[in-house]
C-alpha positions as CSV (number, residue, x, y, z in Angstrom):
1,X,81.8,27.9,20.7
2,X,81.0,24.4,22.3
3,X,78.1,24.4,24.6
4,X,80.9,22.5,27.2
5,X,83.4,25.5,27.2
6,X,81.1,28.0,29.5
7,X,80.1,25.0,31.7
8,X,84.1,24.4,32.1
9,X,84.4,28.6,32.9
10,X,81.5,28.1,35.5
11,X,82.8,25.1,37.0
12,X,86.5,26.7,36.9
13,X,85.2,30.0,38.9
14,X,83.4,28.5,41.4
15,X,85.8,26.0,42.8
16,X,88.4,29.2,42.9
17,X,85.8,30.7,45.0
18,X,85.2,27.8,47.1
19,X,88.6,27.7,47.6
20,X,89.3,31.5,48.3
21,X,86.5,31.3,50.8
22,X,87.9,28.7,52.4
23,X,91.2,30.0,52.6
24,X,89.7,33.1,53.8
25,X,87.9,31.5,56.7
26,X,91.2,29.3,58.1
27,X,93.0,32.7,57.9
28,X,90.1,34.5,59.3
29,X,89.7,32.2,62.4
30,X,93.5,32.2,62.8
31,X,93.5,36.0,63.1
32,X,90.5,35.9,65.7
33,X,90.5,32.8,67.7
34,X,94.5,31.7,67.0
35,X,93.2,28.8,66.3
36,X,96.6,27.2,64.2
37,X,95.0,24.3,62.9
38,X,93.5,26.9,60.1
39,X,90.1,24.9,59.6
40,X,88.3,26.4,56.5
41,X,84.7,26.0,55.7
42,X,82.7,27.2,53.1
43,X,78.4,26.4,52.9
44,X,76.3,24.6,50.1
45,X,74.8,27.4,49.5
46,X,77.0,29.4,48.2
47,X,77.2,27.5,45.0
48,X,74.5,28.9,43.1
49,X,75.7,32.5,44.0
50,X,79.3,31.7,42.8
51,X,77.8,30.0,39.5
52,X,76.0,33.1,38.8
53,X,79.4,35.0,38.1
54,X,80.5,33.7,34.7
55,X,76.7,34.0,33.5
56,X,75.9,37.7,34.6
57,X,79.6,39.1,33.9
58,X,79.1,37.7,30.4
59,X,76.0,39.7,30.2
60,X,77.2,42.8,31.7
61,X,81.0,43.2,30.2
62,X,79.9,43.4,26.2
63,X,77.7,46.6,28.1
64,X,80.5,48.2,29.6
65,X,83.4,47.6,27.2
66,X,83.0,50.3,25.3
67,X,83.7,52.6,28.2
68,X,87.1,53.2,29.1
69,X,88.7,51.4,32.6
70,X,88.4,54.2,35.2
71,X,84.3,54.7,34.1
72,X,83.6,50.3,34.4
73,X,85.5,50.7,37.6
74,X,83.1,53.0,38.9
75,X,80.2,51.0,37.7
């Protein structure tokens, strides 16, 4: 596999996180302060956390995949 094709997989999950937060705040704030204008936000820091998602589920699925679905739900 080409060293670009996990960087691409990162990059790809956490701008759909950024964006799901974001979504999740204008919604949020809709619901509590019915503010209409639906003004997301998300925070810098949040990108490390999010890039940490493809690397540790790539270390963590080849353990559980032997298992069937109801166990690696429960892990």
């Amino acid at each position: 596999m080409p060293w670009y094709i996990p960087v691409v997989h990162d990059l790809l999950i956490v701008g759909m996180a950024m964006s799901l937060e974001v979504v999740f705040t204008a919604l949020y704030d809709l619901r509590k302060a019915k503010d209409w204008k639906l003004k997301g936000y998300t925070y810098v820091w949040m990108v490390p956390i999010y890039a940490l998602i493809y690397p540790l589920a790539c270390l963590i699925f080849p353990r559980f995949s032997p298992y069937p679905w109801p166990v690696r739900g429960l892990a």
